[in-house]
C-alpha positions in Angstrom: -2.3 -80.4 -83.2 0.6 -80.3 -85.3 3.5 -82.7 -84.2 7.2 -82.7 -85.9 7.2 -86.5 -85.3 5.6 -89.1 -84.0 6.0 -91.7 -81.5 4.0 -95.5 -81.3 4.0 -96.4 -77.6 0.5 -98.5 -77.9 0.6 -101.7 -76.3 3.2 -100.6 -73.6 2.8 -99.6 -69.9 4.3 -97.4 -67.6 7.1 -96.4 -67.8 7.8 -97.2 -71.3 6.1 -94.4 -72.8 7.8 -91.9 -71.0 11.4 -93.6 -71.2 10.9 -94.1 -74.8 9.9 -90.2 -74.9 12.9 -89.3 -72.7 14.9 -91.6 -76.0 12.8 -89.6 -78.7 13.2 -85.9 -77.6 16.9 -86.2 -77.9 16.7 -87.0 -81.4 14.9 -83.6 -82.1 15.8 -80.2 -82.1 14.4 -77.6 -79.4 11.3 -76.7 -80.4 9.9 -79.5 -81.8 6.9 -81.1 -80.9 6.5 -85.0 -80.5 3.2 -86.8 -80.4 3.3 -89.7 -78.3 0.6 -92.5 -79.2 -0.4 -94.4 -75.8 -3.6 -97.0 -74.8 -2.4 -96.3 -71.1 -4.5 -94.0 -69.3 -1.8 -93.4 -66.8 -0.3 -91.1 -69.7 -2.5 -88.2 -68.9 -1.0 -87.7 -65.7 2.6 -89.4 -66.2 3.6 -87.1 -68.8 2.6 -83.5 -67.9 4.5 -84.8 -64.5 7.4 -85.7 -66.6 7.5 -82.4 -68.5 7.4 -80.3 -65.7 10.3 -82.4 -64.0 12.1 -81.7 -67.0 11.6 -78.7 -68.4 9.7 -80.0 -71.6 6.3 -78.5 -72.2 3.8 -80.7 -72.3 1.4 -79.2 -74.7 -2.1 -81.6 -74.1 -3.1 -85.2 -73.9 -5.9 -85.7 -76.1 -7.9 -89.1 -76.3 -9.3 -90.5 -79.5 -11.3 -94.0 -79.7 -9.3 -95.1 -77.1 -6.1 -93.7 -77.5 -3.9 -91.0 -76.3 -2.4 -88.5 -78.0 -0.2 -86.4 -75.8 2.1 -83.9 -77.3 5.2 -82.4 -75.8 7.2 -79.5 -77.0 11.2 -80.0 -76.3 12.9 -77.6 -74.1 15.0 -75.3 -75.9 
């Protein structure tokens, strides 16, 4: 998938990925897509959770060698 830019939350734990999502998407225009890099598992539920509370679309989490790759789409 196709990401506008890309965010490095390996090594980090709930919440941190999803606040330092929350810090990313303001940075981007609506539309955009942002792929968030994560070795938590608790990503592939935390952030199509998030999304929907927000009104961002979460667009997949995809796991390769061990890490996620979820990609969210910024309201707008």
């Amino acid at each position: 998938m196709k990401a506008d830019e890309t965010l490095d939350c390996v090594g980090t734990y709930c919440p941190v990925p999803i606040v330092n999502t929350a810090k990313k998407l303001k940075e981007l225009k609506p539309g955009q897509v942002l792929e968030v890099l994560a070795d938590d598992k608790g990503i592939t539920q935390d952030m199509p959770s998030w999304c929907k509370t927000t009104g961002n679309e979460c667009l997949g989490v995809e796991e390769k060698d061990g890490i996620y790759h979820a990609y969210v789409k910024k309201k707008g």
